[in-house]
N, C-alpha and C positions, 0 to 999 in steps of 0.2 A: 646421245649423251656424249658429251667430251671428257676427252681424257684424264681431266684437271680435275674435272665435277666425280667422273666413276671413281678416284683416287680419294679425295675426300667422302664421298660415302662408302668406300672400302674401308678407311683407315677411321672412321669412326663408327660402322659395325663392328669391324677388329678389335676396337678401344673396349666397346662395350663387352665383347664378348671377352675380352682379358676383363671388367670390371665382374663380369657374372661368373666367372672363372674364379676369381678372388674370395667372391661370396660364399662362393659354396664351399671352395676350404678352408676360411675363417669361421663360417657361419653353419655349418651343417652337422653333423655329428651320423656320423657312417652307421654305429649301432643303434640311436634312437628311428632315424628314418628306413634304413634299409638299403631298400633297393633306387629307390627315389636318389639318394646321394651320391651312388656309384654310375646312374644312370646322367645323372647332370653336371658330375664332375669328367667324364670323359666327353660328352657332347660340347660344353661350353669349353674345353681345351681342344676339341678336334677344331670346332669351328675358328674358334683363336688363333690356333695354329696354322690352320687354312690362312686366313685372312694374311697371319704376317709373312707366312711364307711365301706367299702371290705375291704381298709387294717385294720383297727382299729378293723373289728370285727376278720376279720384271726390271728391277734395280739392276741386277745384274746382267741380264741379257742386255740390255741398252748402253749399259759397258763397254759390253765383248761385242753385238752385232751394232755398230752405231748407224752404219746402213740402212738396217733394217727399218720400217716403217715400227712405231709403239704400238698403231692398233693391232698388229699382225704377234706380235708379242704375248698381246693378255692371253689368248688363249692355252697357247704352250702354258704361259706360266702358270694358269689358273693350274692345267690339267698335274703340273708337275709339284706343286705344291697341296695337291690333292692328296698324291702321293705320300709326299711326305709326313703331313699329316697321319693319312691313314699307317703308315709306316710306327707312328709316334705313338697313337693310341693304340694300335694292335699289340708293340711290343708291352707298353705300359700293362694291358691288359694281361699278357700272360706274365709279367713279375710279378702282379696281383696272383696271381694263382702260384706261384710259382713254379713256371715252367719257363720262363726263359732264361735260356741258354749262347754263349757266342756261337752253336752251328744253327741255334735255329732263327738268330739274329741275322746271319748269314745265308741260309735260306731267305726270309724275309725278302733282304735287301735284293737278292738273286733275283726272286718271283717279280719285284715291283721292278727291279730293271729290265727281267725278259718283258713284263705289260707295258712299261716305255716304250721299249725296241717294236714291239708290235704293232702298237698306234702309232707313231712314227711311221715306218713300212707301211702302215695302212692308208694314211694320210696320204703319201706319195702316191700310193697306186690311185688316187682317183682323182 
């Protein structure tokens, strides 16, 4: 698949998943469904978030490394966008409950940066 082709089916799974994202906070009602609402309102903004984040950070790595080859790119980006994401719904999820807090936002951030720094180091070593 070329690069052009993977970007345009990124960026309109992305689309979609900001459309399904939309729906379900216009359209869904948290006390009549339940569990259903809370389950598709964070899945359809992980995945959303995923998608825009891949492209935005691939945007930016081909910025800063212009050297660098794009196919050698997606993967960092996917992986670090990943992150973020999971970063975004995790915290989201404990304001729903309300536990979070700035040390444990900080925490957070800490854990997802040593799990960077690990895969990185790991990568290298093989």
């Amino acid at each position: 698949m070329s690069l052009s082709k993977y970007f345009i089916l990124l960026g309109l799974c992305t689309a979609f998943c900001w459309f399904a994202f939309f729906l379900v906070v216009f359209l869904m009602n948290p006390h009549e469904t339940g569990f259903l609402a809370f389950l598709l309102f964070y899945l359809s903004l992980g995945f959303a978030t995923l998608g825009s984040a891949s492209i935005f950070v691939f945007w930016i790595k081909t910025r800063v490394n212009k050297d660098e080859m794009p196919h050698k790119l997606i993967k960092s980006s996917t992986r670090q966008a990943f992150v973020i994401a999971l970063l975004i719904v995790i915290a989201l999820l404990l304001q729903s409950f309300r536990l979070l807090t700035w040390w444990n936002l900080l925490i957070l951030i800490f854990v997802a940066g040593a799990a960077e720094t690990i895969l990185i180091s790991a990568k290298r070593d093989t």
